[in-house]
C-alpha positions in Angstrom: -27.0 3.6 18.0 -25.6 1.5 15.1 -25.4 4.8 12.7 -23.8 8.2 11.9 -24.9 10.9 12.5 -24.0 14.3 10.2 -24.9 17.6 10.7 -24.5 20.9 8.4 -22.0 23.4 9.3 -24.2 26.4 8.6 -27.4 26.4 9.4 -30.5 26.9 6.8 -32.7 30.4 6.0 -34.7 28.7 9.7 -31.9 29.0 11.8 -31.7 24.9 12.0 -28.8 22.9 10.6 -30.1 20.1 8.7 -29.4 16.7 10.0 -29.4 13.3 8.5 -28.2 9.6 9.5 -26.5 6.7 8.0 -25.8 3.5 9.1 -23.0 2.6 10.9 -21.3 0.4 13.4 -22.3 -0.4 17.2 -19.5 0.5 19.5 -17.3 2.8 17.2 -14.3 4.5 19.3 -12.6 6.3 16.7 -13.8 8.3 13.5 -11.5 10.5 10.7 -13.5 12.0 7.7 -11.4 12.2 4.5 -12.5 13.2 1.1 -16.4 12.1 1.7 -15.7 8.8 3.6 -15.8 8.3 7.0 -13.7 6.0 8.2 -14.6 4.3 11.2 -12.9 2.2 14.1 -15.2 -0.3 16.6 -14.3 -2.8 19.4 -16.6 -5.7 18.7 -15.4 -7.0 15.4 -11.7 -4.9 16.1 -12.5 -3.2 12.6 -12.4 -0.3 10.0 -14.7 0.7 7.8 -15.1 2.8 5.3 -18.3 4.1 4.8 -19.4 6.7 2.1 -21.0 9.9 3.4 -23.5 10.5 0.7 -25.1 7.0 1.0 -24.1 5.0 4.1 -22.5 2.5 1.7 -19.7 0.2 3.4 -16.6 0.4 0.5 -14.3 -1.7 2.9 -13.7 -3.3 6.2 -10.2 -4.2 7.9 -9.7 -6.0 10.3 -7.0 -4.3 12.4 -5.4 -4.7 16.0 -7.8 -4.8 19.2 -10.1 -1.9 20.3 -8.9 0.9 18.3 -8.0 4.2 19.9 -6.5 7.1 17.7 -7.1 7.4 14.3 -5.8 10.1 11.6 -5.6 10.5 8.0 -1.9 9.7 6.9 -1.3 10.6 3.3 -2.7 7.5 1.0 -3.2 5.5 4.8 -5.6 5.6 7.6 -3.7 5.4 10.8 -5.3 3.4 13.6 -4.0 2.6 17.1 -5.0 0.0 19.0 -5.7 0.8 22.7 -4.9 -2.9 23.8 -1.5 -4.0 22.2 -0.1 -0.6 21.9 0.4 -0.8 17.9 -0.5 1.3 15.4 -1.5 -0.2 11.8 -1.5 1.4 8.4 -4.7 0.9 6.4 -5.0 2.2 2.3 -7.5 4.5 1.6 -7.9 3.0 -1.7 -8.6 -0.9 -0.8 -8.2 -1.1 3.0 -5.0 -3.1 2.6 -3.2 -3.5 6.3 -0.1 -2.8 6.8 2.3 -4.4 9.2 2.1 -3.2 13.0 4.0 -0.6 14.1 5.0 -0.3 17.9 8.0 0.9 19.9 11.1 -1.8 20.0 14.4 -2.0 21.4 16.0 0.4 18.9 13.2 3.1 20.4 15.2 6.7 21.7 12.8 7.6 24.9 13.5 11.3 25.4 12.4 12.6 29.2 10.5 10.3 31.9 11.7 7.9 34.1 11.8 4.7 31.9 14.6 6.6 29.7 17.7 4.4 31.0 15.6 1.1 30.3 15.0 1.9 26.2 17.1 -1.1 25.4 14.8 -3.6 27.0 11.6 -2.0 25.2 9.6 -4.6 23.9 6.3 -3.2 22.4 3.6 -0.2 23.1 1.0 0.5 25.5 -2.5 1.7 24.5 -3.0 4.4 21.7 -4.7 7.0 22.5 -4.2 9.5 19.8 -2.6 10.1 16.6 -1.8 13.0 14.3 0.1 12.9 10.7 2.8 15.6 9.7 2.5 15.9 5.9 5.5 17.6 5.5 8.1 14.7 7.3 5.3 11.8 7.0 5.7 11.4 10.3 2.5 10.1 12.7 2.8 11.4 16.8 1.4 9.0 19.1 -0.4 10.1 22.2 0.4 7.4 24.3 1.5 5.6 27.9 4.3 4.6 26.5 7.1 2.0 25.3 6.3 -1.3 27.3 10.1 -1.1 28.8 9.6 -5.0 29.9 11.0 -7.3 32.2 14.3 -5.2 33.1 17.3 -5.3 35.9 15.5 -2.9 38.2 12.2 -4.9 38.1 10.5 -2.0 37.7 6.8 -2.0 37.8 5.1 1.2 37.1 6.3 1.6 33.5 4.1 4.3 31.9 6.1 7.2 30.6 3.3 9.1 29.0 4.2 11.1 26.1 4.0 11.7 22.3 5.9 9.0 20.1 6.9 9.4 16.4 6.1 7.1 13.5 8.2 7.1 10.4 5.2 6.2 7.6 7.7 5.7 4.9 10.2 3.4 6.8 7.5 1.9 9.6 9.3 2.4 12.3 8.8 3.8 15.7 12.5 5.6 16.0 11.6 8.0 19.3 9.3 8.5 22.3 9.2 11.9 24.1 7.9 10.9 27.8 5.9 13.7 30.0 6.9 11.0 33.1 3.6 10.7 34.4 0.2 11.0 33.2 -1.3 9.9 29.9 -2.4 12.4 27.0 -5.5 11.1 25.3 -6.3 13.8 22.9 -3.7 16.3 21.1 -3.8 18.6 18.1 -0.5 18.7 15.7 0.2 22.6 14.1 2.8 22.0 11.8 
């Protein structure tokens, strides 16, 4: 259904928790709540939205990379993966202003997992699954199946190193991947 949905935390003097909806997008995949605004992620127009809580009202839409996956609050941002080209974009709370895409490159450090020799022929990210922010180093973990390791000398074809990458929101860079080998997380808490 094209809306939201929110529900009280406690429930009233009937025992019921009161219930109201608002609209919102058809096929959203990814939803943070920060400071009243929900801000929402959906595969047919590959957008964001922000959408006011008390109201419904849209304040801004981004259009970001294909089929977004994770999603967290990042400081002043909105982090958004995309499940498709691997990258994960920057989007201001205050304007939904987009920042450059962020994915895992050559320079990547992929700690663990089998694709660890090949890091020098990374050349981009597989689908996002999850994200969390670190406050405290402004860093973002992505919950991914890891650095697209490319065309390499060994012709290697199953690539996915699944495993938690790190961000750098200040610098927007991708500087390390820690792969699990196999498997692929697609949910994870962060406590700092």
């Amino acid at each position: 259904a094209p809306e939201l949905r929110i529900i009280a935390m406690k429930p009233g003097k009937d025992g019921k928790r009161a219930q109201r909806t608002i609209p919102g997008p058809v096929q959203a995949r990814a939803i943070v709540v920060d400071g009243g605004v929900a801000y929402v992620g959906e595969h047919v127009d590959d957008t964001l939205r922000a959408i006011d809580l008390k109201d419904g009202a849209v304040e801004w839409t981004a259009l970001i990379g294909p089929n977004p996956g994770g999603i967290a609050s990042a400081g002043d941002a909105i982090a958004v993966g995309s499940l498709v080209d691997g990258e994960v974009q920057f989007v201001k709370k205050k304007d939904g202003a987009v920042s450059k895409a962020v994915a895992p490159r050559p320079d990547v450090k992929i700690l663990g997992g089998h694709t660890e020799p090949y890091e020098k022929f990374v050349m981009g990210g597989k689908g996002v699954r999850a994200l969390a922010y670190d406050a405290a180093s402004k860093s973002v973990f992505v919950a991914s199946a890891g650095p697209n390791t490319g065309p390499n000398p060994d012709h290697m074809g199953v690539q996915g190193t699944g495993g938690v990458g790190v961000i750098d929101v200040k610098a927007l860079t991708y500087p390390r991947h820690l792969g699990f080998n196999y498997g692929v997380l697609n949910a994870f808490a962060y406590d700092a």
